[in-house]
N, C-alpha and C positions, 0 to 999 in steps of 0.2 A: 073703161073703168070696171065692166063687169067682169072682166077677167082679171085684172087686179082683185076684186073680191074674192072671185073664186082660187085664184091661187093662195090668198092670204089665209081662208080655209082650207084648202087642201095642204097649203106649204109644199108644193110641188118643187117650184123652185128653190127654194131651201132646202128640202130636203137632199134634190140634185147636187147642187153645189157642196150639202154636207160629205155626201158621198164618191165626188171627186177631191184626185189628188190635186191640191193649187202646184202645176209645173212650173207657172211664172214666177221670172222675178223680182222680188220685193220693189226693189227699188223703180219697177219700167210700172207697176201696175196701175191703170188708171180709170180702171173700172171693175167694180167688184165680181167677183166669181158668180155671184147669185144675179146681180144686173144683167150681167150680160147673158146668162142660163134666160131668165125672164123676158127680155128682148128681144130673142129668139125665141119663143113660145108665144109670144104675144104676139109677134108677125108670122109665126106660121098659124097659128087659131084666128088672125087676119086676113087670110090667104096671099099673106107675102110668101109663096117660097124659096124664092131666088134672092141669095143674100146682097145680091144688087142693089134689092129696093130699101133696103137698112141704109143706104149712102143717101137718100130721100128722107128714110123715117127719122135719123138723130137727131134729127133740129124740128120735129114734128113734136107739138108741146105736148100732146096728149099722151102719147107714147111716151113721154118724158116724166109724166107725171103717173101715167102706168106704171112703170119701171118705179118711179121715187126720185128721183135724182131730176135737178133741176139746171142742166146744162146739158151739151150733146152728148147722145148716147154713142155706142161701140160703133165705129166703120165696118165694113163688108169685109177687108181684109182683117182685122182684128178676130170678127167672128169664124171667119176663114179658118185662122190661125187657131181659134180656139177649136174648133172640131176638127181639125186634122191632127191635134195634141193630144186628141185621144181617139183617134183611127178613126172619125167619123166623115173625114172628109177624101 
């Protein structure tokens, strides 16, 4: 939860998300651009780094409630998907 705070002050995640392109499309998306930026930051300042352990963390309430959303978060290949959409994978 403290890194929910601090992001909420910093707006890191927001601010990322404002400054990506949304690639996906409208109608497939089922987790917000900023969720899933968030998700990924909060499992790496977790020491998740291997996007493997996000297929563990989605159904993890606390991360769930970090992120904001109160159902399972992004799969391993979703996030996959999202960093290789912008060369990071």
């Amino acid at each position: 939860m403290l890194l929910r705070q601090i992001d909420a002050r910093t707006g890191l995640s927001r601010m990322a998300a404002k400054a990506l392109t949304e690639r996906r499309t409208p109608g497939r998306i089922h987790h917000r651009l900023r969720d899933l930026l968030a998700q990924r930051l909060y499992g790496l300042c977790c020491g998740y780094e291997d996007l493997n352990d996000h297929d563990t963390l989605r159904a993890d309430l606390l991360m769930q409630t970090a992120v904001g959303r109160d159902r399972p978060l992004a799969s391993s290949p979703t996030l996959s998907r999202l960093g290789t959409a912008w060369g990071a994978g």
